[in-house]
N, C-alpha and C positions, 0 to 999 in steps of 0.2 A: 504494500500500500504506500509504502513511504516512496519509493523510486517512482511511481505515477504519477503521485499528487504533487511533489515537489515540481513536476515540470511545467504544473497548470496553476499553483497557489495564485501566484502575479506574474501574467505575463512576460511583465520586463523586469525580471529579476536580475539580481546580478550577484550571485555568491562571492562571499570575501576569500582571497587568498590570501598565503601568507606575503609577506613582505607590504601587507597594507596597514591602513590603520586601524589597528585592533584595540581590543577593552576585556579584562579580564573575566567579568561577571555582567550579567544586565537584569536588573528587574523593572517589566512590567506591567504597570496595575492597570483597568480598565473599569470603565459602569457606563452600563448602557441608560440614556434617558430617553423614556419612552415619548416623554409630550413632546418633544423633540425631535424624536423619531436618529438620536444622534451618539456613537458609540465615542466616548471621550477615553484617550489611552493617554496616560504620563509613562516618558521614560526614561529610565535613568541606566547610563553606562558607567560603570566603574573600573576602574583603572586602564585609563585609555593610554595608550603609547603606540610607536611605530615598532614593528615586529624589524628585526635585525637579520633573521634567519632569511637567506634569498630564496625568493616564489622562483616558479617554473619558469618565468620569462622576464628575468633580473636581467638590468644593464650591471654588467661587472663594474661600473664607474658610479652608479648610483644606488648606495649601500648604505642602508640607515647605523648611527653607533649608537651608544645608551645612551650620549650626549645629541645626537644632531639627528635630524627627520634626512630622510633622503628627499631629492626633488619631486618625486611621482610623490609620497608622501604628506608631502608639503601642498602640492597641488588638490588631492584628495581630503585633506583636511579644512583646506580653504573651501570647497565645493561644500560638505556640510555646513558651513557655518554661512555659506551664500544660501542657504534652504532651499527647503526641499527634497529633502532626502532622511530615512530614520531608516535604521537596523532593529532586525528581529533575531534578536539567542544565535549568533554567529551564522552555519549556514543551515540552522531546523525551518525557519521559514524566510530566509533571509533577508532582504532589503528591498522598500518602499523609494522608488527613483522619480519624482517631478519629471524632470528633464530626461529619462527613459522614455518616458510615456511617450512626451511629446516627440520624441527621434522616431518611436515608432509610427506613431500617427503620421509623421512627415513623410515616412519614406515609403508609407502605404499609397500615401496621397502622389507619390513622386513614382507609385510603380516598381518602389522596391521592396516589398512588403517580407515579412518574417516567412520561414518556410515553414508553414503551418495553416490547418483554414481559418480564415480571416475574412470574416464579412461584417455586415452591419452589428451581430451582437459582441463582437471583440474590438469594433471602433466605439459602441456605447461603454462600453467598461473599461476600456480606457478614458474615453470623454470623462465620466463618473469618477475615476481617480485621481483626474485633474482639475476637474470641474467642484468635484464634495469633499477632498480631505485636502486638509490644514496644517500644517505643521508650525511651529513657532521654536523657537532657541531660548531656551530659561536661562544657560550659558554653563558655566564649569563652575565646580568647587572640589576641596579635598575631600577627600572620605577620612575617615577615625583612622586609617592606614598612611594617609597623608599622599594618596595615591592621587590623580589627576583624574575625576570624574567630570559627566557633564548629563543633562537634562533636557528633556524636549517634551511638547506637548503635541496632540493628535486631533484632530477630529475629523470624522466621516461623517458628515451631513445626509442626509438620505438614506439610511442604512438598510431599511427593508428593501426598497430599493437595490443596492448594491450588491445584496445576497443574492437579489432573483437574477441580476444580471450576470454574477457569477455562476451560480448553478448553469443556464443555459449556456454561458461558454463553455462549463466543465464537461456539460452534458456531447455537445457539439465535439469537443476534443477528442474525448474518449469514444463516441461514435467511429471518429477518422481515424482513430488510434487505434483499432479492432484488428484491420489486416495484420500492425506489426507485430501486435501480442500475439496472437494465433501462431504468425513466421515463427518469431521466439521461440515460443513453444514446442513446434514441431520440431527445431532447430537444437531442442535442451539447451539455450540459453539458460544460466546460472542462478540470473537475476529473475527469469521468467517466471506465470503463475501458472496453477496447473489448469488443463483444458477445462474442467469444471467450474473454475474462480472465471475464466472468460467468459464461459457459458452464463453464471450468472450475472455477470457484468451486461453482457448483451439485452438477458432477459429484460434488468431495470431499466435500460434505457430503451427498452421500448413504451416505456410512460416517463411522465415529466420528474425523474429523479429525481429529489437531494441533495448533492453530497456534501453540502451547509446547509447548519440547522440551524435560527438562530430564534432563543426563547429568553425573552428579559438579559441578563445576565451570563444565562447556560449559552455558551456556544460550543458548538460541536461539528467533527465533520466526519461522515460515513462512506462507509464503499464495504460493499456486498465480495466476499470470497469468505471459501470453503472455510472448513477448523483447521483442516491440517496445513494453509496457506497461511492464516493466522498466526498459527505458532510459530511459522517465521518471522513475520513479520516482530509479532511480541520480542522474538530472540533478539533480530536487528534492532531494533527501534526502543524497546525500554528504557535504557541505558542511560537514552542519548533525551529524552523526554525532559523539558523544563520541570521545575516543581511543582506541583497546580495544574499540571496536565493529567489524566487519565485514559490509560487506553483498554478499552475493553472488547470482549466479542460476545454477542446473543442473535438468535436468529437469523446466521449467516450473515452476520454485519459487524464488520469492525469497526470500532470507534474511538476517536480523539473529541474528550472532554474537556472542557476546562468551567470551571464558577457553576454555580446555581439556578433558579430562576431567582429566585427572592434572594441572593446574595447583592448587599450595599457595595460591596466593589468585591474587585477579582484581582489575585496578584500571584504574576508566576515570575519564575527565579531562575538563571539556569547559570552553569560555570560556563565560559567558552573558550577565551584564549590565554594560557601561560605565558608566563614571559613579560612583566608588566618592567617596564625601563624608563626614565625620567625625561627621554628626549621630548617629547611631546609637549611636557609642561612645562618644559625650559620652552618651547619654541611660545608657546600663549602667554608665557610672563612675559618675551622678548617682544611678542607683535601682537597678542590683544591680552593685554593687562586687565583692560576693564572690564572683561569678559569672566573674571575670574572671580567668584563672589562667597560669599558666607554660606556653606551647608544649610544653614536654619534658615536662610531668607531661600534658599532654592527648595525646601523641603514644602514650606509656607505655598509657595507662588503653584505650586504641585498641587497640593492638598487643596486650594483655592480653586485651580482648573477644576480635580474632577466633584468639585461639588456645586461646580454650577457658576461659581460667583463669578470667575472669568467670562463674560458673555462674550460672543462671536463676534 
């Protein structure tokens, strides 16, 4: 389940690798307001720094130290704090890109569209994650570790909305996505599920699937495969699960839970990157200073967002 959904969560994802800039832990909190109809997320990264260790396609000339950000580094740090952009638990659901979106939209519109089908319900949800979520920069402070943290706020505007349009792309994906899994299959690809988990996949998408469920608070996301395809999945995937997630299986349906209905807010937790180094927070005292503020006034301005007082 994990290797499917991952490639439909968000469109224009973009998983972090190493030699970017990483953070050692993130918690997430969230509450959904109904009169609003608007899912409000605070987030906060803790021990942010540039990773030293070289990613797969390193300039040998630009190489982060504990003391200095390398230049790609430098440039992708700048780009967050230009907005528009927030990370999700390293790479479990990875990263929310403004300026993805719109490259995609552009290059549909220019005829050079993703290799993927793409028609009007994958240009509305795009539109929708450009158009209804918000992000804002609360800015940096240290944590009790004295480590370089930073904070952001979210919202998604329209969120019933958002879901339905989600599901129908997911639905559409996975539709087109039938041939490969079957090849897989036949082929005993490694990764592959078994002929019966496709079979039931088929089956649901012959009505208006699921695979986001969303009720008050309880968010959850489903996909139909056997028990014995579960127990892989549970093997791969537990492990790696934020705190505050749940993953369960009943009636041929695995599931990723996280919060309540009637829970006041939801907060998951997860570890991501080792390795935290001081470069980072040498480079924000050297080039935004002012950016760097009191824990308890970023803790405040948080607590403020998701209880409403910050209005849109």
């Amino acid at each position: 389940m994990k290797s499917l959904l991952s490639r439909f969560i968000v469109i224009c994802s973009v998983i972090p690798f190493s030699s970017c800039i990483e953070f050692e832990s993130q918690e997430l909190v969230y509450r959904y307001e109904k009169k609003n109809d608007t899912l409000l997320i605070a987030l906060k990264y803790e021990g942010i720094y540039g990773a030293i260790k070289a990613g797969f396609d390193d300039r040998s000339d630009d190489v982060a130290t504990d003391e200095q950000l390398s230049e790609r580094q430098v440039a992708q740090l700048e780009s967050v704090l230009a907005g528009g952009r927030a990370f999700f638990f390293n790479n479990w659901i990875s990263e929310y890109s403004r300026a993805g979106c719109a490259e995609v939209l552009q290059k549909v519109k220019d005829g050079k569209g993703p290799e993927m089908v793409f028609g009007d319900p994958e240009k509305k949800l795009l539109r929708a994650l450009l158009d209804d979520v918000k992000i804002e920069s609360i800015g940096f402070y240290l944590d009790e570790n004295k480590r370089l943290s930073g904070a952001q706020t979210m919202r998604i505007s329209h969120f019933t909305k958002f879901i339905r349009l989600a599901n129908e792309v997911f639905r559409r994906q996975f539709v087109a996505k039938l041939p490969e899994l079957r090849k897989e299959q036949a082929e005993a690809v490694k990764s592959s599920f078994s002929r019966e988990s496709i079979d039931l996949l088929e089956q649901t998408l012959e009505d208006d699937y699921d695979f986001l469920v969303h009720e008050g608070n309880l968010l959850r996301v489903q996909f139909p495969v056997t028990k014995l395809d579960y127990g892989r999945v549970e093997e791969e995937t537990q492990e790696d699960l934020p705190e505050g997630v749940r993953l369960d299986f009943r009636k041929s349906v695995a599931t990723l839970e996280m919060g309540q209905l009637e829970d006041g807010k939801v907060v998951l937790r997860k570890k991501c990157f080792a390795g935290y180094s001081r470069n980072a927070l040498k480079y924000i005292k050297a080039k935004h200073p002012k950016l760097l503020h009191k824990s308890k006034a970023v803790e405040v301005i948080s607590l403020q967002f998701l209880s409403g007082v910050l209005a849109d």
